[in-house]
N, C-alpha and C positions, 0 to 999 in steps of 0.2 A: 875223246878216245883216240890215242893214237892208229897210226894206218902203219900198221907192219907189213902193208906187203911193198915190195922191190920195186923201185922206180927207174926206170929209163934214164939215160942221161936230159934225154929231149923233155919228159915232163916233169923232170926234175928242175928243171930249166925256168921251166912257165910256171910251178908253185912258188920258186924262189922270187922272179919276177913280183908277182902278184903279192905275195909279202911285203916286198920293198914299198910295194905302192898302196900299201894300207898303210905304212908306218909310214911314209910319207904325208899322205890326207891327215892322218892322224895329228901331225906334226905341226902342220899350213893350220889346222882347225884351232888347235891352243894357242897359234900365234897373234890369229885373230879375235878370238875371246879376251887375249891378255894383252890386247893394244891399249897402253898410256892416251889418254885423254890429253886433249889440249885446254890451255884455262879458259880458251874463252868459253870451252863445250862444258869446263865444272862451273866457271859462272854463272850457266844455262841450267844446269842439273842443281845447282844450287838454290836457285830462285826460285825452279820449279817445285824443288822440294818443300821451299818454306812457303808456298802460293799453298801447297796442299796438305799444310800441317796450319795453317792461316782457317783454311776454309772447312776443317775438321774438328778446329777450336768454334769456330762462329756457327757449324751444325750441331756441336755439342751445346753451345753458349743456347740456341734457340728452343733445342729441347728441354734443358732446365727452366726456361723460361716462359713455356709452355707449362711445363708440369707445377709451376708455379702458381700461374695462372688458373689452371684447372682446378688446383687445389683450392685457391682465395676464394675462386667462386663457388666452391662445393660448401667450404664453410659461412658462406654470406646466403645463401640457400638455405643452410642448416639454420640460421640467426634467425630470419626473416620465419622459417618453417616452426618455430620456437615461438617465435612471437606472436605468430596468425593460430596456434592452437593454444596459445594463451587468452587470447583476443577473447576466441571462441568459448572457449569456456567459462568465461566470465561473463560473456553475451547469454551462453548456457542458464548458470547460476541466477543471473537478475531474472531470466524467463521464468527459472520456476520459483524464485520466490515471489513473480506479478502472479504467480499461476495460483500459489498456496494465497496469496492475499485475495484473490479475487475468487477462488473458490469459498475461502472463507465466509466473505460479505455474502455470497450469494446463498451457502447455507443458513445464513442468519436472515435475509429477508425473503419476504413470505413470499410462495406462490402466485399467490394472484395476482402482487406486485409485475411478475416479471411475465405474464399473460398480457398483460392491461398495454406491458412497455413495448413486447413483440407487434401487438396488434396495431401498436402506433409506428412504430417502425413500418410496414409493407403494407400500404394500404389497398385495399382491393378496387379489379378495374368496376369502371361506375362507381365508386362510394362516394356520395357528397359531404361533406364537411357542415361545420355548422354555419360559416361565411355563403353557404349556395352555392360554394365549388366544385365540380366533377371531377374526380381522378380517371384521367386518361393518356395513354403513351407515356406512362410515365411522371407525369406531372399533373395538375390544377388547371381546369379551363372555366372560365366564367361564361354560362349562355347567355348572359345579359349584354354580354359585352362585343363589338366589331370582330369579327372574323375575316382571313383571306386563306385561301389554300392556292399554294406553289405545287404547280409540277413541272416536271421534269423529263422531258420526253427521248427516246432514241440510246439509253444508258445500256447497262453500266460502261463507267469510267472512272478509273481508281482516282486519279487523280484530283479530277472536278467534283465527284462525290465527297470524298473527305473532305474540301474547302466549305461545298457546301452544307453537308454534317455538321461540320465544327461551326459556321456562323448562325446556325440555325441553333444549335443546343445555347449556344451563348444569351441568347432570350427565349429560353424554352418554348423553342419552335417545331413543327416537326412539317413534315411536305409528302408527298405524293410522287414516287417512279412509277410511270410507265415505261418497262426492258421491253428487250427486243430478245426475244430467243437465244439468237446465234451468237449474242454479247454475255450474256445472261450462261452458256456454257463456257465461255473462253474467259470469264470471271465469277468463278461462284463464290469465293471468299467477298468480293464486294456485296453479292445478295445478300449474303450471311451475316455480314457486318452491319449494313443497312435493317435488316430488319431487326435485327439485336440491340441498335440504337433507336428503336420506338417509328420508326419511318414506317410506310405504307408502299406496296410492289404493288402497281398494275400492269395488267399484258396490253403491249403492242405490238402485238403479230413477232411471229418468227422471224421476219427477213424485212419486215418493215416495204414489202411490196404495195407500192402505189397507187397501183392498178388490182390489188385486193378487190374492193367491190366489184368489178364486172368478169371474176373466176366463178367459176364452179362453188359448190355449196361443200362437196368433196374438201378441195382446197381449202377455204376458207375453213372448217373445220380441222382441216388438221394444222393451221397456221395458230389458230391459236391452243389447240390439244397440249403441242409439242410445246410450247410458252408455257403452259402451267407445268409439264411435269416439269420443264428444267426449273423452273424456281420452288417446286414443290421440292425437289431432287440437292438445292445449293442451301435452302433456308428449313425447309419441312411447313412452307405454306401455301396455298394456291390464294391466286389473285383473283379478291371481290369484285374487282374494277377495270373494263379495258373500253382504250382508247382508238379509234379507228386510224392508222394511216392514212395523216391528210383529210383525215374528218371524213370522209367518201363513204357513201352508205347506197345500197341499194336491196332489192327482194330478197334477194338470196341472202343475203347479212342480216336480214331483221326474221329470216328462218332460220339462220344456224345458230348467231349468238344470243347467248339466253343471258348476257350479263347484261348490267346495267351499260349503258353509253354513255363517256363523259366528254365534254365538248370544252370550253373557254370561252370565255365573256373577253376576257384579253390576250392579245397574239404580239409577242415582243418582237417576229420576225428577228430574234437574235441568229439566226442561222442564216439569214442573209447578207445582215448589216456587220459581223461579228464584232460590234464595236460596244464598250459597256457604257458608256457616256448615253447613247440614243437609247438600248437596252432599258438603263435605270428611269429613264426619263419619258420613257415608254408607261411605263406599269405607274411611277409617282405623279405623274399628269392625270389619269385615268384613276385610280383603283378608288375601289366604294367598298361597302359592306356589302357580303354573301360571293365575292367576283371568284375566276376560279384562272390562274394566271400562267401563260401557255410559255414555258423557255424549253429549251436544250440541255442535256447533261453531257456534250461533246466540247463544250470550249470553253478555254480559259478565259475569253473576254462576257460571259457571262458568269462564272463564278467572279470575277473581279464584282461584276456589278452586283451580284446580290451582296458583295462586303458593303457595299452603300443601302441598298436595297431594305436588307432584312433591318437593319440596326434603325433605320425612318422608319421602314411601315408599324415596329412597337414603339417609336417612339410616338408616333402617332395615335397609338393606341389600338392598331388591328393586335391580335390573337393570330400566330400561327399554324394553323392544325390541316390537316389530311382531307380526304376529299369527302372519306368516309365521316371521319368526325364533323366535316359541316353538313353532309345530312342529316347525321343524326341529332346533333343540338340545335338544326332548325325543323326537326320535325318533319321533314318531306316524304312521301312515299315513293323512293325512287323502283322502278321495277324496271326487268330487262326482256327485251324479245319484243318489245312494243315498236319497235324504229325509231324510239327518241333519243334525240343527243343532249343530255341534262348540260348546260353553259353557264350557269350560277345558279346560288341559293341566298338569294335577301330574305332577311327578317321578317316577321308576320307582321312586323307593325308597318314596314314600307311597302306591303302588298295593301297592306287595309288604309293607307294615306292613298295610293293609286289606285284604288275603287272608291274614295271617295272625292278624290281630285275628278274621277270620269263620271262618278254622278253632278257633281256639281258643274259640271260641262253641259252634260245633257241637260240642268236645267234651266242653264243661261241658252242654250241653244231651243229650249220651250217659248223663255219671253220673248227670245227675238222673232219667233215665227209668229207667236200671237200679237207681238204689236205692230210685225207687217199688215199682218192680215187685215187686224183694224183699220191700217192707214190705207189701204187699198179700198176697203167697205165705205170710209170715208171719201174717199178722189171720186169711188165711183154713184156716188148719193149727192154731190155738190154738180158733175157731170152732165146727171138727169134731171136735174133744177135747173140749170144753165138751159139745156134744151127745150126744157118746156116755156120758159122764157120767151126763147128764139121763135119757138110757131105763135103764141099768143101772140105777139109783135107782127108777124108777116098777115094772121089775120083781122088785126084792126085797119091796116092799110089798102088790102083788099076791100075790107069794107066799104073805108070813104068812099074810093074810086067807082065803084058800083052802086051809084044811087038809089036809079031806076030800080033798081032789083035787088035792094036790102036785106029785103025779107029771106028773099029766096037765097043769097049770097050766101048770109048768118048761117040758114038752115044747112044748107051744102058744105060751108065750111067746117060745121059741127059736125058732119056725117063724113067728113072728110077724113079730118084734123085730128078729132077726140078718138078715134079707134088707135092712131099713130103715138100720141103722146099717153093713152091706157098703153098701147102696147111698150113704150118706151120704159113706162110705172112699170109695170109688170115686170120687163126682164132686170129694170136693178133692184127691185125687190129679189126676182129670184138667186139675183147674182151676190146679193148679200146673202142670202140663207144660203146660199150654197157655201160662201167663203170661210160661215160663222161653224157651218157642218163641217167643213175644213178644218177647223181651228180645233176644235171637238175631237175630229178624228185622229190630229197630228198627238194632241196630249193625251187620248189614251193609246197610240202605239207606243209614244215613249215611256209613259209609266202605266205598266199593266194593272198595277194595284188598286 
């Protein structure tokens, strides 16, 4: 909008001014925008340019080559997802024509048939066979035959357990854990596992305290409480069988625990020696029928050793079973709360060879008292011949020497003499009756019968 009103010469002055000097700026500013380059500045601009027409072909080049990419593998996805529901289906297809063939046959034979086949498939725990085998843990045990039971003390241990599981089923074996509480929570999938594979859990105290026997009755009660329910809590079964820490037993333990007490015949002191060479050689030197065999379930150089261990003692012919099952197929009546620590179980026939090996002791120990005793009756009946000798002799000499007085000598020495040699008769006669009432007395205290 123009300014109509009257200007001074004076600010007429200073707008004109100020005019000039915008169309001046104005002027200096185009001049600058439209300054000529020099070549070496368009050789610069030029490079530049094709550096960023280079690197928008090679960002364009990477995305097609991507989308390329995504695509081959979308469709190799596709191929592969084609195939594997092809697969399927025909994996499908065979199923159910095994399914229409085997319903089939099974409509066509008879009931009883497939009663008869169930019942031989799963056979019940104790069922004997008609070989005289007992089904137990899973398997066939012969009670005619060598038995050892393996335990295992101080577990679980995932590790050592599985070794030992697997070389034991390998000759259908089974063995004896005694857990410890506080192991037995911090692994309850090994409890679980272990007793699912036919194995046996006994308690050894909650904390495996050493000095167990000389606590309170309190304590010792809830040491082993808290043992059952955590394996009752990891498997759903409480332990028949518990082992003392360190075998220590005193009053208050043979009043709290009312379980059986199991001990060991053999100590491999593997937890000393951790070594499996002395380990195997421990138990192979040693082991009999009924023995009950004391390892560790903490170390690897005891599982090494029973890979030697188990695979000898069946080849030898022991039977591996549980501690439970060698009571029970040797008949024992084990009871708990009594203070005993049960250490084996041998066979009725090597109890009744050791009660007749210690009769036949006792009666070699009969003859040789009776034919002391003879040879004694005899020294001391030749003894008293000898001495009557010896005075008959003293008083024939006497006699000579005493002429004058013959008569009288005879007579005195008879009243002398003859009381001494009666009395000498006399006591080895009594010394005989007494020896032969000896002999009498010794045979009937050793056989009362």
């Amino acid at each position: 909008m123009a300014d109509k009103r009257k200007l001074g010469s004076g600010e007429k002055k200073f707008r004109d001014r100020s005019q000039n000097y915008k169309s001046s700026r104005n002027v200096h500013s185009n001049i600058k925008r439209k300054r000529v380059l020099t070549e070496e500045e368009k050789r610069i601009l030029m490079r530049r340019r094709a550096r960023r027409k280079r690197q928008a072909e090679q960002k364009k080049a990477r995305i097609i080559f991507a989308l390329a990419l995504v695509f081959c593998l979308f469709v190799v996805f596709q191929v592969f997802a084609m195939a594997f529901r092809f697969i399927e289906k025909s994996r499908k297809a065979q199923k159910e024509e095994s399914v229409t063939v085997v319903e089939s046959s099974v409509e066509s034979s008879p009931a009883e048939s497939t009663e008869e086949s169930t019942e031989e498939e799963s056979p019940s725990e104790g069922e004997t066979n008609a070989e005289g085998m007992v089904f137990s843990g899973g398997r066939y045990i012969d009670p005619s035959k060598p038995m050892v039971a393996l335990t295992f003390d101080d577990g679980p241990d995932v590790q050592v357990d599985g070794v030992l599981m697997d070389e034991l089923e390998k000759v259908n074996g089974r063995a004896t854990f005694f857990v410890v509480g506080q192991r037995v929570e911090k692994f309850p999938e090994d409890i679980k596992n272990t007793v699912e594979r036919g194995h046996e859990i006994g308690n050894h105290s909650y904390d495996h305290d050493i000095h167990l026997s000389s606590k309170g009755q309190d304590y010792i009660r809830n040491e082993f409480d808290k043992t059952d329910d955590a394996v009752e809590k990891a498997a759903g079964v409480r332990p028949a069988l518990v082992r003392l820490p360190g075998g220590n037993i005193s009053n208050d333990v043979k009043a709290v625990v009312k379980k059986p007490l199991i001990f060991w015949s053999i100590d491999t002191e593997d937890w000393r020696s951790r070594d499996a060479v002395k380990t195997q050689n421990s138990i192979l030197s040693q082991v009999k029928d009924g023995d009950i065999v004391l390892m560790h379930a903490l170390y690897l150089s005891t599982a090494q050793a029973c890979k030697t261990v188990i695979p000898e003692l069946h080849a030898r012919g022991y039977q591996l079973v549980t501690v439970s099952e060698l009571i029970h197929f040797r008949g024992q009546n084990v009871q708990g709360g009594n203070g005993v620590q049960y250490k084996n179980f041998p066979p009725i026939e090597t109890a009744a060879a050791e009660s007749s090996t210690a009769s036949s002791v006792s009666e070699t120990v009969k003859e040789t008292s009776v034919q002391s005793s003879l040879q004694s009756v005899k020294e001391s009946s030749k003894s008293s011949e000898t001495k009557k000798e010896t005075k008959s002799t003293k008083t024939a000499s006497k006699s000579t020497e005493s002429k004058s007085n013959t008569e009288a000598t005879k007579e005195s020495g008879n009243i002398v003499e003859n009381p001494g040699i009666a009395t000498e008769s006399k006591t080895a006669e009594k010394s005989t009756k007494e020896s032969a009432g000896n002999i009498a007395g010794a045979i009937d205290a050793e056989d009362p019968q």
